[in-house]
C-alpha positions as CSV (number, residue, x, y, z in Angstrom):
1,X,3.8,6.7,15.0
2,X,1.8,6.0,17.9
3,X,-1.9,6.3,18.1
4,X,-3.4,6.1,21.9
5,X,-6.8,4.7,22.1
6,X,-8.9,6.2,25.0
7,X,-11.5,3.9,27.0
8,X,-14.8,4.9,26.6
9,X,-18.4,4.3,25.4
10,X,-19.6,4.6,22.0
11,X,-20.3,8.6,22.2
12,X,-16.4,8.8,23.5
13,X,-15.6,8.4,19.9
14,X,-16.5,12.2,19.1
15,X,-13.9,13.3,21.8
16,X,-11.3,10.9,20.5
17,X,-8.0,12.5,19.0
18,X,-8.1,12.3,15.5
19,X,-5.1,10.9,13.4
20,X,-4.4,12.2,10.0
21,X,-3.8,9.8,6.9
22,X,-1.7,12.1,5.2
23,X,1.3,10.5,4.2
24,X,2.1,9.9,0.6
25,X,4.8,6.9,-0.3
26,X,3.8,6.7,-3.9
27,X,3.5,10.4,-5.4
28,X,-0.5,10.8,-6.0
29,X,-1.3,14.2,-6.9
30,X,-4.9,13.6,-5.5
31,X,-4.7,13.7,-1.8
32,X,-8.1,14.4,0.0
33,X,-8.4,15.0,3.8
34,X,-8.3,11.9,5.9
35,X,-8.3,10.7,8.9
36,X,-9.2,8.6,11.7
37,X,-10.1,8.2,15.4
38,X,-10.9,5.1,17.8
39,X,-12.0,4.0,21.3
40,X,-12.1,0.5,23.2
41,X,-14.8,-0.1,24.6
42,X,-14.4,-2.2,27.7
43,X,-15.7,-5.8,27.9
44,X,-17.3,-5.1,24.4
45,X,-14.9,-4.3,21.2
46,X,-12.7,-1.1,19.4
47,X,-14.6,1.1,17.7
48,X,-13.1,3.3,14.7
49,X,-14.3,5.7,12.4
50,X,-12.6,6.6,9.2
51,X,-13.3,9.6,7.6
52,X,-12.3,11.5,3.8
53,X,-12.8,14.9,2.8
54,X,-14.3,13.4,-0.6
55,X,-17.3,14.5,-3.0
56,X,-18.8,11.8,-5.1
57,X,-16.9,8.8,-3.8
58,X,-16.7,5.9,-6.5
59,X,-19.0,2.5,-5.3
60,X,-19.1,0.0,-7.8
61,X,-19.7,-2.8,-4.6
62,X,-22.3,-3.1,-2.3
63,X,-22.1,-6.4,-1.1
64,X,-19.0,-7.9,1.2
65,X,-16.2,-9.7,-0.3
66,X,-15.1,-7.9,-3.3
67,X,-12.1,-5.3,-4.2
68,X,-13.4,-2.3,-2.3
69,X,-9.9,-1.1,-3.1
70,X,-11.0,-0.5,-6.3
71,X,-13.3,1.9,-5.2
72,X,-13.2,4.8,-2.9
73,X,-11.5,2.9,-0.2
74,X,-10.8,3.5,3.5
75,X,-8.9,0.7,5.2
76,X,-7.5,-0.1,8.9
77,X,-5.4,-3.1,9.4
78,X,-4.5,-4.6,12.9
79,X,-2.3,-7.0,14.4
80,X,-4.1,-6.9,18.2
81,X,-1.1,-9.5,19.4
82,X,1.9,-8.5,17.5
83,X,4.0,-10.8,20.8
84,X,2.6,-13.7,19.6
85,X,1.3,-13.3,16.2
86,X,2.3,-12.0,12.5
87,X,-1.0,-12.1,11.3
88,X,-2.9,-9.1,11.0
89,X,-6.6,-8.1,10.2
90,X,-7.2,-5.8,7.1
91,X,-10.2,-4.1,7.4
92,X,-10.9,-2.7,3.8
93,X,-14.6,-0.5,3.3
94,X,-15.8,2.0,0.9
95,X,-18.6,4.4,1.3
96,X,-21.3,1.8,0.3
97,X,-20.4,0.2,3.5
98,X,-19.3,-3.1,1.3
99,X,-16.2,-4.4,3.1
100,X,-13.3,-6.9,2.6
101,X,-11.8,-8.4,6.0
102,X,-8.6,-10.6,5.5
103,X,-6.1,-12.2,8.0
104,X,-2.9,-13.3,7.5
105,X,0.6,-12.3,8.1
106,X,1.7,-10.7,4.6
107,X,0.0,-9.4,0.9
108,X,0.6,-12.9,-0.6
109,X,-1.0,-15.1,2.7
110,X,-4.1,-14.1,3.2
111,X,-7.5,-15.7,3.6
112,X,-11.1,-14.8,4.4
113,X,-11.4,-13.9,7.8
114,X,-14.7,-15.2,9.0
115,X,-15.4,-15.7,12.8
116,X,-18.3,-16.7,14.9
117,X,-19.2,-13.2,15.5
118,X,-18.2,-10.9,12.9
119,X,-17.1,-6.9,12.8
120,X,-19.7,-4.3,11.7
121,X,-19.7,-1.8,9.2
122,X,-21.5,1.3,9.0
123,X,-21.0,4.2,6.2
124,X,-22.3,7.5,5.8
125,X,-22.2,9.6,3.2
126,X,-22.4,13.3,3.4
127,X,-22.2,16.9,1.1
128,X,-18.2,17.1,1.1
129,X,-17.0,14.0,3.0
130,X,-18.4,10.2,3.9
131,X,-17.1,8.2,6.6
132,X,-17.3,4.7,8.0
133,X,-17.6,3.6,11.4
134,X,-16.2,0.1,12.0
135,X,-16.5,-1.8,15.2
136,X,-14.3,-4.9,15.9
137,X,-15.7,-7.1,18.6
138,X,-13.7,-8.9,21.2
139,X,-15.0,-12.2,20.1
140,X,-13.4,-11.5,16.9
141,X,-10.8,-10.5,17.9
142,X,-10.4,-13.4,20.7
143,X,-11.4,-15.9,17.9
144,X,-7.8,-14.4,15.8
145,X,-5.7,-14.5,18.5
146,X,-7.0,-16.3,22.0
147,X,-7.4,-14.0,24.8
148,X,-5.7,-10.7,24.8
149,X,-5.7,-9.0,27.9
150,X,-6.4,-5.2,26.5
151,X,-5.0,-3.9,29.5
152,X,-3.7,-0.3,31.2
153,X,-0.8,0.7,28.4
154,X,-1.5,-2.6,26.7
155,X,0.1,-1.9,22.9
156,X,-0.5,-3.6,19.4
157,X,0.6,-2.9,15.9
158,X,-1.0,-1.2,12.7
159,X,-1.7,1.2,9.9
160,X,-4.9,3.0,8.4
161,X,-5.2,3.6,4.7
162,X,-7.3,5.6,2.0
163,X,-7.1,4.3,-1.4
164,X,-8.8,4.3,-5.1
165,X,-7.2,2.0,-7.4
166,X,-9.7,2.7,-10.3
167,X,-11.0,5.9,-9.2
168,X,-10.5,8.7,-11.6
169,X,-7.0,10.2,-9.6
170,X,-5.8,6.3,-8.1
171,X,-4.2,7.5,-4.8
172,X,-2.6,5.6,-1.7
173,X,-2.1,7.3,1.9
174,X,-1.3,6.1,5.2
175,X,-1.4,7.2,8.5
176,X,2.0,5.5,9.6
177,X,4.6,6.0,6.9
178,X,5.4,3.8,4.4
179,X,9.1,2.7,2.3
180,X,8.8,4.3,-1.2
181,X,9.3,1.3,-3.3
182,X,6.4,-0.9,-4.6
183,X,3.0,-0.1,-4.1
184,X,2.2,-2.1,-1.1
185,X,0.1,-1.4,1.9
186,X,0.5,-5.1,3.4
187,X,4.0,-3.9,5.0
188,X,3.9,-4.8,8.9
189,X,7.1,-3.7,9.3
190,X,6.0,-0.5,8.9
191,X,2.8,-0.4,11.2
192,X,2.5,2.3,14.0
193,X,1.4,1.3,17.3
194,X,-1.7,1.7,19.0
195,X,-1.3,2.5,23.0
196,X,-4.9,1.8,25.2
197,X,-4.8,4.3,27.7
């Protein structure tokens, strides 16, 4: 799975392709429409929004920090220098906007990720779907990793999620596919790629 990332300002993002978080590794019967889209914008940050086809999303958090997955959950989770690094970013939000943001390099090694200048989330909820719109700035991300020169073709690693492990039908998709053993989303080996173009 490869997802290329056009360069662009913020209104770009409407003509970005749209990827679909459709696949299914643990046999949910509820599978709502999802999917995602992003742009890097230069000399500033990536900007991506999530989106599910989803009335009455469950919020039970409102503030950062807690288990979003719990909720309605729409997740992203990025390695930005996969060459030098195992340690990703997961970027967990539900429709409240309340967010979790981790780093490490697998489920079990994981800590707080808090950086000088911090990612933002937005969330909007509509009629028959609600969305978030996340944007990662290059501080952050330099803070993770030292510089990374996002580059022509440059390529890094990850995988987008929805979730809901106490909503009424608990349900786990992914945009790049993942092995059908344990429920697990925290499987780098299984991240897609993401190209800038």
């Amino acid at each position: 799975m490869n997802y290329q990332i056009i360069r662009g300002s913020a209104a770009d993002l409407e003509n970005a392709k749209e990827a679909l978080i459709q696949d299914v590794p643990w046999g949910s019967t509820y599978t709502p429409d999802c999917r995602f889209r992003g742009v890097f914008l230069e000399g500033k940050g990536f900007l991506f929004r999530l989106c599910c086809y989803e009335k009455n999303p469950r919020i039970t958090f409102t503030e950062p920090g807690g288990e979003v997955c719990e909720d309605s959950c729409l997740e992203i989770f990025l390695n930005f220098a996969p060459e030098k690094s195992r340690s990703y970013i997961n970027f967990e939000m539900n429709a409240a906007g309340a967010y979790l943001f981790g780093i490490g390099p697998d489920r079990y090694d994981r800590v707080e990720l808090k950086t000088p200048v911090m990612p933002e989330v937005t969330a909007k909820i509509g009629e028959d779907r609600w969305e978030v719109t996340l944007f990662i700035p290059l501080e952050t991300i330099y803070a993770v990793y030292g510089k990374v020169p996002f580059a022509k073709d440059y390529t890094f690693t990850g995988n987008a999620f929805k979730c809901g492990d106490l909503t009424e039908s608990p349900h786990y998709l992914s945009w790049a596919p993942l092995q059908r053993d344990a429920i697990d989303f925290h499987r780098s080996d299984r991240f897609g790629t993401f190209t800038i173009l």
